[in-house]
N, C-alpha and C positions, 0 to 999 in steps of 0.2 A: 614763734615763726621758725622755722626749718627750712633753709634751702642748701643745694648743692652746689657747690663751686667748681668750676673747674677752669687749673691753671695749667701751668708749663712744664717747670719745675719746683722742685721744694729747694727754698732759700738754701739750708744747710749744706745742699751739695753746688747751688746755683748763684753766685752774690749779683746775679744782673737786677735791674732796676723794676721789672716786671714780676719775677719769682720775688723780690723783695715788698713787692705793695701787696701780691697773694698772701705771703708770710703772714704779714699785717693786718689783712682782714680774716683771717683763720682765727689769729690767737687772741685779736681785737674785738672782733664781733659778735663774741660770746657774753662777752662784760654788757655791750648794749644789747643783749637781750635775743640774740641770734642764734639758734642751734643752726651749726654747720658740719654738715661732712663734706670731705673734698677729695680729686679725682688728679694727679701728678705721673709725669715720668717719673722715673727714679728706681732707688733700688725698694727690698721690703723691707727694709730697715727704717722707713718714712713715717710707717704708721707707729712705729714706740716714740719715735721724737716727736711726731706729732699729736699723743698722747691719742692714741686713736682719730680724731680725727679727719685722718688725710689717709690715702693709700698711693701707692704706684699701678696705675693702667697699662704699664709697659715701660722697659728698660732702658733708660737714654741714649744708649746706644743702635737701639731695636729698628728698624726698616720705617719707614712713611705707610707702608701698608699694614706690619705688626701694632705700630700705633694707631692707625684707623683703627685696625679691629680689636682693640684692646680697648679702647675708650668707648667703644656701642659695645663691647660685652659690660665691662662695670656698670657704665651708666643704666641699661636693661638689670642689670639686675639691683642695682642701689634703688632704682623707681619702685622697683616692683614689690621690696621687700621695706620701703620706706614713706610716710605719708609727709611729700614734700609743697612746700607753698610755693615754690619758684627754683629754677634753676638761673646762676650764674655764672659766666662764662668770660675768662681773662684770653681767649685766643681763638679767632676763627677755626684755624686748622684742624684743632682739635675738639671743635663744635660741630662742624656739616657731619661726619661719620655715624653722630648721633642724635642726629636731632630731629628727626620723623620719632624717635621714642621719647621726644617730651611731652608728647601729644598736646594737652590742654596748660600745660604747665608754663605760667609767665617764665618770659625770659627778658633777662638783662646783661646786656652786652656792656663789660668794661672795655673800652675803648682807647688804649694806651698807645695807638701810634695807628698813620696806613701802613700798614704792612707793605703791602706791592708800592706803594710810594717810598717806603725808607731802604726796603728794598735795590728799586732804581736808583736814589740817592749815595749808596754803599756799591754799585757797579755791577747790581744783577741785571742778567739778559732779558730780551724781549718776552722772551717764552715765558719763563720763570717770573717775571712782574707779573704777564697778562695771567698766569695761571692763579697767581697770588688775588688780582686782583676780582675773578672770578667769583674764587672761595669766598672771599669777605663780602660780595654784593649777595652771593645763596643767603649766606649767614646773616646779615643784616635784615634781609626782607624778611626775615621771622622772628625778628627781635621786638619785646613789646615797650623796650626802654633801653636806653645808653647811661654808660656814666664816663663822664671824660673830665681828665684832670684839672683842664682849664678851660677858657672860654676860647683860646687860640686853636684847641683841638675841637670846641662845639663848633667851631665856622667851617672846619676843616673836613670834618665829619658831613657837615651838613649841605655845604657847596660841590665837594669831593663828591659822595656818595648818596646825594639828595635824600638824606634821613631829614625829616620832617623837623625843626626846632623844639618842638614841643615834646619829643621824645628824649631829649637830649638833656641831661640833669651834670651840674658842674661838681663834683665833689674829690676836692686836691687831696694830694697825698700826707700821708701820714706818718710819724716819726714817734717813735716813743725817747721822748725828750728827757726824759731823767736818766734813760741809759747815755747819754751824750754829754750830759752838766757832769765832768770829772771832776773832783776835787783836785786837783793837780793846777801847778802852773804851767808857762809856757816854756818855762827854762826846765823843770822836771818832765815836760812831754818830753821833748828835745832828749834829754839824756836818755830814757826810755827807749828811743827808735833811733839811739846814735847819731843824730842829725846836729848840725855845725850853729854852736850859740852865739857866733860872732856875724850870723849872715840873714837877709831880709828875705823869709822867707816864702815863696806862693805855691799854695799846692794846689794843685788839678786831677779831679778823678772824673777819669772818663774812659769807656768804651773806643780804642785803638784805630777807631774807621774814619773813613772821610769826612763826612758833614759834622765831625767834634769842632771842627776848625783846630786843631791841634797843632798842623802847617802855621797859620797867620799868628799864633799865640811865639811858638820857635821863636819865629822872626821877628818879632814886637819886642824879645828879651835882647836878640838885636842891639837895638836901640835903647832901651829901657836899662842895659850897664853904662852905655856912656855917662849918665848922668847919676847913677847908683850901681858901681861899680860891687856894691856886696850882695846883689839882688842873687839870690836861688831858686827856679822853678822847678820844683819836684812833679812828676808826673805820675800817678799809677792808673797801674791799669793793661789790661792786655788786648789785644783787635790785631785785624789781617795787616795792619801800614807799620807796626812797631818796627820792624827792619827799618825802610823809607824814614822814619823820624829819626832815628838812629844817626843814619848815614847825611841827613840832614844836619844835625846834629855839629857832628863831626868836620863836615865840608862849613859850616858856619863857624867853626871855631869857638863853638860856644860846651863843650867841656864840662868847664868849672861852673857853668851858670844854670845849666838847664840838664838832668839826671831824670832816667826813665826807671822808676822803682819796680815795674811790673806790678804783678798782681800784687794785690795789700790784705790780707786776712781781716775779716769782719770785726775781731777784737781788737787789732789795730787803730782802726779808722776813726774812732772815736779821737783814738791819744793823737791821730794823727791831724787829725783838723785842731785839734787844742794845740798843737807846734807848731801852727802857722802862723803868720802875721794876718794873710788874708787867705783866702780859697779863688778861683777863677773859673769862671765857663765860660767859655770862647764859641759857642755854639753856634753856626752858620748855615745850619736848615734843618728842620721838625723836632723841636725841644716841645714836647710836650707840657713839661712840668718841671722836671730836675729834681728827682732827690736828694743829690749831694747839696740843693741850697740850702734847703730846710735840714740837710742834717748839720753842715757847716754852721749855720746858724744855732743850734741847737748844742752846737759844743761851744756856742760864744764867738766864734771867728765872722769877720763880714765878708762877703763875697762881691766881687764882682763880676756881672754877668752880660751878655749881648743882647740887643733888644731883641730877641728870635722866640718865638712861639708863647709857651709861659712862663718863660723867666721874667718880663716884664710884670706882670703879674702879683707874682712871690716880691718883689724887688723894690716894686715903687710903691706902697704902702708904708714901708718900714723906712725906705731915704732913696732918694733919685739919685741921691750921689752912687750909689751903689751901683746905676745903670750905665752901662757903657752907649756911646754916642752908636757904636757900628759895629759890626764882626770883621772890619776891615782889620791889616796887619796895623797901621800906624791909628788907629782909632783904638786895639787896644792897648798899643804902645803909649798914647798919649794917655789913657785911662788908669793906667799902672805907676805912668812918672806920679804924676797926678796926688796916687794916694800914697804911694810913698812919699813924697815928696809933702803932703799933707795938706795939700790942698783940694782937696776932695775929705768932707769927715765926713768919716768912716762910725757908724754906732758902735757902742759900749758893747762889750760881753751883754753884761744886764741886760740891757734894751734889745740884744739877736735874742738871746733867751727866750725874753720874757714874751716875745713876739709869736714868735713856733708855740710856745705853749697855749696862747691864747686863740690862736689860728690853726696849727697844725698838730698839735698831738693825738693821738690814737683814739682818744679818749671825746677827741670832739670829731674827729673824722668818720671814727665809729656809729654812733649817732646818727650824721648826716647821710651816712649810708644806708643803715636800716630805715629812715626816715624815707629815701627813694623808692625800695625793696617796697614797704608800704602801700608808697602811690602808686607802683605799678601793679602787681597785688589786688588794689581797688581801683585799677579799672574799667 
């Protein structure tokens, strides 16, 4: 099987959560059996890390209009010059430009978020949703299959933008789980990222913007020192509100409790969930999936998470404890005393482990995916 991908960007230059599930099925879906090339912004330096198969269609910095027509030249010419069984496609925007040149050729729409909906969500204007929301209904009507992370995004999908259910195929994201199992302890992460071994630590990686719930989490540590006066929220992560949490921050007096790390380097992150006591998502509207669950879990740490989109999902399989009652402020404050406090149990390393491996690694997500690719294919 042969098909084409086309994503955003290439993880290497891109650590968001979309360029990282691309990454994932490029370097994954060779093992299950998938010859892939694939189609990226970026610079040309894409195609030797990605061991030939990935190129850049245009410079990430390049115009709306250079990228249109940078993504219908490649793609015209990779069809023409290539005997492909299906084209797949992680991003509207940069599917309509080309996509009268798939002619016959399946197509499968990864489905990672509504755009023009999280869009609205993060504080884009009318125009700008309605034009988003445009794009993705061209796009979708020519799609001959979806794959959406969880079943929160197949209702979503399918309520939102009345895609048929039966086009709709669920297959979660993937982690390659052995880069995540450090040998290291909790006290050797700690010294590694210079972080404080006397104090309870929680960390959070998330995307900077409104709907992280980032606000209600602040405010929950609030509360959450009166009663655990050593509690630490480390945040990384960079988005348009980091000023705003900042000054939040500050005006709450919370200082010593709650530190905004900025961006955290890929090789970090690993050591950086194995120094945590637990991890948190405070998410308050369209969590599709959450990679940081499955990788937090995959370094051993248990997470706690809001009942919003699919982190129910990922969460209440492995222990309910793990699910927070609400995205409110004092729902995740009470969710926090809770496990600190220990009454909420929290699984084993072993058991977060062993769980991602048997549900999420690359290696069975790969599979399920070429197994889609398949069905639509044949039909």
């Amino acid at each position: 099987m042969k098909i084409l991908q086309i994503g955003t960007s290439w993880f290497l230059d891109d650590a968001g959560g979309l360029a990282r599930v691309y990454y994932g099925c490029v370097n994954n879906l060779p093992i299950a059996g998938v010859d892939v090339s694939g189609l990226v912004t970026g610079s040309a330096d894409i195609k030797q890390s990605s061991n030939g198969r990935v190129e850049s269609f245009a410079a990430t910095n390049s115009s709306t209009w250079q990228r249109s027509l940078g993504i219908r030249k490649a793609v015209n010419r990779l069809l023409v010059t290539g005997d492909y069984d299906l084209v797949a496609t992680h991003f509207a925007l940069y599917t309509l430009p080309a996509i009268d040149r798939f002619g016959k050729l399946p197509l499968v729409m990864h489905f990672h978020g509504p755009w023009a909906l999280e869009s609205q969500a993060e504080g884009g204007g009318r125009i700008s949703t309605w034009g988003k929301w445009l794009i993705e209904k061209l796009v979708y009507r020519r799609a001959n299959g979806f794959i959406v992370l969880s079943e929160a995004f197949r209702q979503i999908l399918h309520k939102t933008y009345k895609v048929p259910l039966e086009k709709i195929f669920i297959v979660g994201g993937g982690v390659n789980a052995s880069e995540f199992d450090l040998p290291i302890t909790i006290a050797q992460a700690r010294a590694r990222l210079g972080w404080s071994q006397n104090r309870r630590v929680i960390f959070c990686v998330r995307r900077l913007v409104q709907r992280m719930g980032l606000e209600n989490l602040i405010s929950a540590i609030a509360t959450v020192r009166k009663s655990h006066p050593d509690v630490l929220l480390l945040i990384a992560g960079k988005g348009a509100i980091a000023s705003s949490l900042q000054l939040q921050i500050q005006e709450m007096q919370l200082q010593d409790y709650v530190k905004l790390l900025g961006f955290v380097p890929d090789q970090d992150l690993a050591i950086a969930y194995r120094a945590a006591e637990m991890t948190v998502v405070p998410t308050i509207a369209l969590e599709g999936f959450g990679l940081i669950v499955i990788e937090s879990l995959a370094a051993g740490t248990p997470v706690l998470g809001t009942p919003i989109g699919g982190i129910p999902e990922i969460l209440r399989p492995l222990s309910t404890d793990l699910l927070l009652e609400g995205s409110q402020t004092h729902q995740i404050a009470q969710g926090l005393i809770e496990a600190l406090s220990g009454d909420r149990q929290m699984p084993s390393a072993e058991i977060c482990q062993s769980y991602v491996k048997q549900n999420y690694d690359w290696r069975v997500i790969a599979g399920q995916m070429r197994s889609v690719y398949e069905q639509v294919i044949n039909l």
